[in-house]
LOPA-88097 format. One line per 2 residues: number of its first residue (from 0); their letters; for each residue y, z, x of C-alpha. Coordinates in nm, 3 decimals. Layout:
<bavexs>
NUM) A) Y,Z,X  ...
</bavexs>
This chain:
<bavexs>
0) XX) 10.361,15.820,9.766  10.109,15.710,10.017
2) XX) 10.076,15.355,10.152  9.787,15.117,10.088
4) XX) 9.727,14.798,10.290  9.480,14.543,10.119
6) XX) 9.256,14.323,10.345  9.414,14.004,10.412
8) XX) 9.294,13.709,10.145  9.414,13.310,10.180
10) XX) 9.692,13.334,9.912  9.900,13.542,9.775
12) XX) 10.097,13.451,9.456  10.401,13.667,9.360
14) XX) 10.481,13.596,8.997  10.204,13.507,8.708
16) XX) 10.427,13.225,8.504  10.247,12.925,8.433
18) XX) 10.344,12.811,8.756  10.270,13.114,8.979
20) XX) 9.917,13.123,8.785  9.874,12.781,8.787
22) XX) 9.896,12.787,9.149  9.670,13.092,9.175
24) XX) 9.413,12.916,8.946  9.395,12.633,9.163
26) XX) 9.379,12.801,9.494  9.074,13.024,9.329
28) XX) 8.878,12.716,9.174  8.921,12.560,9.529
30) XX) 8.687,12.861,9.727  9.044,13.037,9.886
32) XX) 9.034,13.399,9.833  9.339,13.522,9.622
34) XX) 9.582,13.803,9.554  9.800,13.754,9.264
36) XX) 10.090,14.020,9.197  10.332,14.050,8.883
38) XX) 10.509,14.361,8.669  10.341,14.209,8.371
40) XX) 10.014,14.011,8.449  9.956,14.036,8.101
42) XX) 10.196,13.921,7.930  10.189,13.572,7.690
44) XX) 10.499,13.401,7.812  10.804,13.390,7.623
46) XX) 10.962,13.064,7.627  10.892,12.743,7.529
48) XX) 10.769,12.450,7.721  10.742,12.111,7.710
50) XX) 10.698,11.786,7.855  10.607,11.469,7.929
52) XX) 10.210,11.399,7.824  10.202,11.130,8.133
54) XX) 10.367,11.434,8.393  10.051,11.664,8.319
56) XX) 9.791,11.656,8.572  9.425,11.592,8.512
58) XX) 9.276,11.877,8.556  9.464,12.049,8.288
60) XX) 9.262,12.011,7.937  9.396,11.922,7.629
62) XX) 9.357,12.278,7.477  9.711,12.312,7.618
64) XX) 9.909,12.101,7.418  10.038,12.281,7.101
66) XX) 10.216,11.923,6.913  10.259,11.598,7.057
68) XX) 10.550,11.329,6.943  10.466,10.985,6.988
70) XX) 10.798,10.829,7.017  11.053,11.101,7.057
72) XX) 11.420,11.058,6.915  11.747,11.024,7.114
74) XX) 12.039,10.995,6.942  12.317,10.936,7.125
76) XX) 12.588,10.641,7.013  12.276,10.471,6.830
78) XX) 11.957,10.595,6.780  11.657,10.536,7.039
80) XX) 11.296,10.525,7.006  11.152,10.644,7.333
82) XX) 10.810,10.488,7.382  10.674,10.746,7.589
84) XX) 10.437,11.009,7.423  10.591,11.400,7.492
86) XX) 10.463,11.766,7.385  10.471,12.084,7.322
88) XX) 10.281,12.307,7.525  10.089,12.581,7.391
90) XX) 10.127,12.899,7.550  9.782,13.088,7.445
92) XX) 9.560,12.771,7.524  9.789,12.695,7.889
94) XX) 9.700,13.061,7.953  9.370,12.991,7.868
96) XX) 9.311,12.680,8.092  9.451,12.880,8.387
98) XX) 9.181,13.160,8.398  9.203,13.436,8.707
100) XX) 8.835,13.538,8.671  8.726,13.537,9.069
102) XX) 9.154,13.630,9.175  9.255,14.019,9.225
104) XX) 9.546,14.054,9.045  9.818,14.324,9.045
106) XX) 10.020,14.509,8.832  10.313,14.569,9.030
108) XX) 10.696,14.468,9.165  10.739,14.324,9.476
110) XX) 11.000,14.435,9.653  10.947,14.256,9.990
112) XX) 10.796,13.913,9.976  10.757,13.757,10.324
114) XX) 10.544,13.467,10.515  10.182,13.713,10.529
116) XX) 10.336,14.062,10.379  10.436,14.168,10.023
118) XX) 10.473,14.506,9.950  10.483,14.652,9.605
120) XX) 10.708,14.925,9.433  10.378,15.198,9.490
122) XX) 10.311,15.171,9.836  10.096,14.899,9.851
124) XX) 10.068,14.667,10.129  9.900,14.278,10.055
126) XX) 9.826,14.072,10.432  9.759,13.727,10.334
128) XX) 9.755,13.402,10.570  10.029,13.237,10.329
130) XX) 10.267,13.391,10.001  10.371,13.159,9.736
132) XX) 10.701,13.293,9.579  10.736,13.216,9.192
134) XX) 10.908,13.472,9.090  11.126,13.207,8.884
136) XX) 11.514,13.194,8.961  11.767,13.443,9.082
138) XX) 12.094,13.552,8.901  12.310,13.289,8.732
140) XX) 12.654,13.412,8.842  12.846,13.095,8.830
142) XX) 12.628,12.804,8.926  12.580,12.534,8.734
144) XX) 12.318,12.655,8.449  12.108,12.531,8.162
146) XX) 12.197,12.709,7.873  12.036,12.744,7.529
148) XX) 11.988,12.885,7.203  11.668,12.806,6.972
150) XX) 11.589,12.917,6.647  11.246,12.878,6.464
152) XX) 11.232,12.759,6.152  10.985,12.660,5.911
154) XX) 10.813,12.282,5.908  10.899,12.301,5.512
156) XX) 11.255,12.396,5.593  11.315,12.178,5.909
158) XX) 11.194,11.858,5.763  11.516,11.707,5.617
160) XX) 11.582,11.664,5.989  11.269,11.692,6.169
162) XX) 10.931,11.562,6.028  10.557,11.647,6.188
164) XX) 10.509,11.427,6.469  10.842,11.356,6.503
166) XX) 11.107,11.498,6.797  11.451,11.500,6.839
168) XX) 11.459,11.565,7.236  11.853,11.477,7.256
170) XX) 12.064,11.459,6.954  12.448,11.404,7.044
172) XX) 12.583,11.325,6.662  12.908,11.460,6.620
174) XX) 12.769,11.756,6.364  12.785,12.069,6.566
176) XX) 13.172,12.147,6.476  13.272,12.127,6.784
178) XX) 13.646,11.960,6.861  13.678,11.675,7.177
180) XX) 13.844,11.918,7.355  13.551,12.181,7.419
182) XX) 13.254,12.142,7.626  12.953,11.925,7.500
184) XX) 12.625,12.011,7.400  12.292,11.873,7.210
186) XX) 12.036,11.959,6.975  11.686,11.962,7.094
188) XX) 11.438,11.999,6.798  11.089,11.948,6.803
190) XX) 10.757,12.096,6.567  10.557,12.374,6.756
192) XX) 10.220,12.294,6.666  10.232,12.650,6.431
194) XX) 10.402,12.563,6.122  10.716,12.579,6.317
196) XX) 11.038,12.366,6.452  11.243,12.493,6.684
198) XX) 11.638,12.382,6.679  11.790,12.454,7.022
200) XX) 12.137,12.334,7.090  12.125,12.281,7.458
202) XX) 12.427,12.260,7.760  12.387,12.151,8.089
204) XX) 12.571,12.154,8.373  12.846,12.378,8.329
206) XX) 12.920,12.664,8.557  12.837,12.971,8.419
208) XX) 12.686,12.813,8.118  12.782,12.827,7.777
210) XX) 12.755,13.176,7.613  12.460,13.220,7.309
212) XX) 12.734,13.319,7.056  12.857,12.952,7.083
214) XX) 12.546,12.798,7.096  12.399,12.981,6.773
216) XX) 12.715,12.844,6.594  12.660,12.494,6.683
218) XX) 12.283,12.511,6.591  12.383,12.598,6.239
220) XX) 12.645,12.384,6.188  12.432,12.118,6.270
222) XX) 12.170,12.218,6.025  12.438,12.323,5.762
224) XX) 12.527,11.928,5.836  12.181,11.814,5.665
226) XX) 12.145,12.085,5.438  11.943,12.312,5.591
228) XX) 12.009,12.675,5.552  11.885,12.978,5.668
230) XX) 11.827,13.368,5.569  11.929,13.484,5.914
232) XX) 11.668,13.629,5.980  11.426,13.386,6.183
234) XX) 11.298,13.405,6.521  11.515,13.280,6.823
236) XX) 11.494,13.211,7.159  11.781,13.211,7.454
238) XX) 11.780,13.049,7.768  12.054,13.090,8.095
240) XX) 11.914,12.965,8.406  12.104,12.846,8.720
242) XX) 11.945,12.425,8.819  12.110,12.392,9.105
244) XX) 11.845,12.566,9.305  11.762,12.374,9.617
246) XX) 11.419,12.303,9.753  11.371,12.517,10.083
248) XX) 11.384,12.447,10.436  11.083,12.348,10.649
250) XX) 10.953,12.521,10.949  11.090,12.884,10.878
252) XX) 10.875,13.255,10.884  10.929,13.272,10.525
254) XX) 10.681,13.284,10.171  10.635,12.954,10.061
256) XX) 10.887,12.906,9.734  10.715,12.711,9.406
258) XX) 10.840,12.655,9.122  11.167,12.646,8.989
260) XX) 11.255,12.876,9.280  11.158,12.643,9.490
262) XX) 11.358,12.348,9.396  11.111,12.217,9.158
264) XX) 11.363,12.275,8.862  11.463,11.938,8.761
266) XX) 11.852,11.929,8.767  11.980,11.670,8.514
268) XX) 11.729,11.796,8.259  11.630,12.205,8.326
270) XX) 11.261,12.074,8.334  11.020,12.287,8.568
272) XX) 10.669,12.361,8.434  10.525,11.957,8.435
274) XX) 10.644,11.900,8.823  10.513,12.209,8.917
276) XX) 10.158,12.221,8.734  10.127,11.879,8.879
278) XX) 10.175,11.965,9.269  9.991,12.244,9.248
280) XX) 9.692,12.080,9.422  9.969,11.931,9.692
282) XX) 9.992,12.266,9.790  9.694,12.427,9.787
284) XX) 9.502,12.095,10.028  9.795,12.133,10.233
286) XX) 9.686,12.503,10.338  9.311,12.368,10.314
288) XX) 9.438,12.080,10.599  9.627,12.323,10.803
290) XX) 9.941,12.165,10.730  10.289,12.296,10.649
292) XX) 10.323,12.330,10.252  10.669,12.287,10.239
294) XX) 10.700,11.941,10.450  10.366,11.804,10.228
296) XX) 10.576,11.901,9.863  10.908,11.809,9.983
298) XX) 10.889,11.459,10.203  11.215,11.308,10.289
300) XX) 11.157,11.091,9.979  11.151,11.355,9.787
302) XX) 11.459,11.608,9.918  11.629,11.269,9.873
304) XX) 11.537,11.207,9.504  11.665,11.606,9.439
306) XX) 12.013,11.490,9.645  12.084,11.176,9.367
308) XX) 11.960,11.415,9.087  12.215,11.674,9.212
310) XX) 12.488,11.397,9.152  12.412,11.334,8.826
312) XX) 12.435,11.731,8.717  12.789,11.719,8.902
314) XX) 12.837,11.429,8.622  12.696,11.552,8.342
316) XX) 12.915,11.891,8.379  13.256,11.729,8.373
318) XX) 13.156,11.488,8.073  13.313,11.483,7.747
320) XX) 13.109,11.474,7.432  13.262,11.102,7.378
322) XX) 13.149,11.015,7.750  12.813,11.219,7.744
324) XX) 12.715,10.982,7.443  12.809,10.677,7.639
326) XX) 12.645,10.747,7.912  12.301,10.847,7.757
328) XX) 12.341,10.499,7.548  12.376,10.341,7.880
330) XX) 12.102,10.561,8.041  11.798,10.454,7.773
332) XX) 11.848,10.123,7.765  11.716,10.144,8.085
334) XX) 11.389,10.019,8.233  11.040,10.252,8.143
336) XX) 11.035,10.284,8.518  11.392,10.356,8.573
338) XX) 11.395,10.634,8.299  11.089,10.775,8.448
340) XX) 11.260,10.794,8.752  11.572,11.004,8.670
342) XX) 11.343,11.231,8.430  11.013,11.284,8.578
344) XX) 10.940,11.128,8.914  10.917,11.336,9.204
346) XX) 11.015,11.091,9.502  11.067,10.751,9.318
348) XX) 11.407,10.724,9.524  11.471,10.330,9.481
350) XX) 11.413,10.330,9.084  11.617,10.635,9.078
352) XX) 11.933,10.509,9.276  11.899,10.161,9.086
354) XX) 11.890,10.376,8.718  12.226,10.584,8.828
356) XX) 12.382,10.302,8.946  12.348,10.128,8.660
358) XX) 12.421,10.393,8.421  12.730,10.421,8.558
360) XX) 12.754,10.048,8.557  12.723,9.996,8.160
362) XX) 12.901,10.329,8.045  13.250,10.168,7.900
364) XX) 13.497,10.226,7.898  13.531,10.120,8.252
366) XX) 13.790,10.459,8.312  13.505,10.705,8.202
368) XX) 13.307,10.570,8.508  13.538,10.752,8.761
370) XX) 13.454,11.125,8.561  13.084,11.028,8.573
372) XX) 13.140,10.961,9.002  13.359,11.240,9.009
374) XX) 13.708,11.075,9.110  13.853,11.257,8.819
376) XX) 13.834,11.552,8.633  13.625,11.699,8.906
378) XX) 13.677,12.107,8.768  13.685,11.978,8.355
380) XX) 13.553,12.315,8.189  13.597,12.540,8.463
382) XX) 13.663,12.832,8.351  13.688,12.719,7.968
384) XX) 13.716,13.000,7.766  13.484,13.000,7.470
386) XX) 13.668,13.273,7.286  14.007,13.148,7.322
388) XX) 13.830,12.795,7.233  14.071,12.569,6.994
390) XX) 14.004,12.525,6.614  13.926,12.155,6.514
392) XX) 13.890,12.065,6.181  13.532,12.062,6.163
394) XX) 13.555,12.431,6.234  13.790,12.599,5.979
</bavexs>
């Protein structure tokens, strides 16, 4: 198969998921010339996102917001009211508020991305002054992951637990059967905006994750818990991603990573999409100012913000179900500023360090504090098997 070079263009974006088109978008609506390159440019994609209404950027409209929830739920030891509005994003109007109309874009699989070259599986050769990589994360293996398993269900069905307009966005009740001696995880259940809620029981921080077989059993318990049952045959959703990826060095003859692949995963949470839709524009004036992309997203304020964050996945993945509750209660009782802070802000590195410190502060009993620092029980749940996992009573 012959080789094809294409002239050289301002930007070339490797990956079309809302972030990789985002970026694309952006770079187009501000006069750079751009190549964008994915297997599937077409394709609507097929998770589910959402965030914080406050994290979006201006720019985007409000076409691409599916549902909104006022006041989300936590429940957790007690229940909290989170005054802070959050949403569902909707996939088709996102899509449509990101359009490529002046961008080339590819059909095609890179299989050499570097600082001005990315070749594509036939032959073809794309020169551009700088490559963005978002080509999402690489393989799991055992790193620290997010790992879930959602399952759509109908408003009409879902409503004994979750109501229009309303949001569970972490529910730690005791109802997903399983015993004190297995590896937490919480129920993350919010309306879609199509006549759908989604019920995702949710783990974070454990290495390797938690397998979907698990997961899917602790979703239903928990709805068998309110008496919600299904036919089995509704729509579902699994995610396995590694958050312990780490933003990239400065000053090296590489593509530029964006995105979750480039340390813009959030690692307490497994958040990506908000962050990354909203320093978009960092990016693209950086190129426009002849300045280093990399040092402009990732100031010292910043890598440092991603360093604290890092502690508090090390935290959350030795936790206890017991201790995970106590430490959320602890957690939201927290300032607007300090929350904000652990969850969303990108380089907020005093409110952050005062909100961890604290946390650990007020999470009682006093002995749990030296799991959340790490002192002890460093390696709980490493290599827990969830096959061999023990019957509690909640389970037979």
């Amino acid at each position: 198969m012959g080789v094809s070079a294409v002239r050289e263009v301002d930007v070339c974006v490797v990956g079309l998921g809302p972030t990789g088109r985002a970026l694309a978008h952006r770079a187009m609506r501000a006069g750079l010339s751009v190549t964008a390159v994915d297997p599937r440019p077409d394709r609507l994609w097929p998770p589910t996102y959402s965030c914080w209404i406050d994290e979006l950027p201006d720019w985007l409209p409000s076409t691409a917001i599916a549902s909104t929830i006022p006041r989300p739920t936590v429940w957790a030891e007690s229940e909290h009211r989170i005054d802070r509005p959050y949403c569902v994003l909707s996939k088709t109007g996102l899509r449509e508020a990101l359009p490529l109309d002046d961008a080339t874009v590819r059909t095609g699989r890179a299989t050499r991305v570097d600082a001005h070259v990315v070749e594509l599986s036939d032959g073809t050769t794309i020169n551009a002054a700088t490559v963005f990589d978002t080509r999402g994360l690489p393989t799991l293996g055992r790193r620290r992951a997010a790992s879930a398993h959602g399952i759509f269900v109908a408003a009409e069905t879902a409503a004994p637990m979750v109501e229009d307009g309303e949001g569970l966005l972490l529910d730690w009740r005791p109802e997903n059967g399983a015993g004190p001696g297995e590896p937490p995880s919480f129920l993350y259940s919010v309306p879609l905006g199509d006549g759908t809620v989604i019920f995702e029981e949710t783990s974070l921080g454990l290495r390797g994750g938690m397998p979907q077989h698990e997961l899917r059993r602790r979703t239903l318990n928990r709805l068998a818990a309110h008496g919600i049952r299904l036919t089995g045959d509704e729509p579902t959703e699994a995610a396995h991603y590694p958050l312990d990826q780490p933003p990239p060095k400065k000053g090296t003859a590489q593509a530029v990573p964006f995105g979750s692949r480039g340390g813009m995963m959030h690692p307490c949470t497994g958040y990506s999409v908000a962050d990354s839709l909203a320093l978009v524009d960092t990016a693209i004036d950086a190129l426009q100012q002849g300045r280093d992309p990399i040092a402009e997203l990732w100031p010292p304020r910043a890598r440092l913000v991603y360093w604290m964050r890092m502690r508090g996945l090390w935290g959350l993945g030795r936790l206890t179900t017991e201790q995970s509750m106590a430490m959320f209660d602890a957690f939201f009782t927290a300032s607007p500023r300090g929350q904000r802070a652990l969850l969303s802000a990108h380089d907020d590195y005093t409110a952050l360090g005062a909100v961890l410190f604290n946390t650990v502060a007020h999470t009682w009993p006093f002995r749990w504090r030296y799991d959340l620092v790490g002192w002890t029980n460093r390696n709980r749940w490493l290599d827990y098997d969830f096959d061999q996992a023990p019957v509690s009573a909640a389970r037979r």
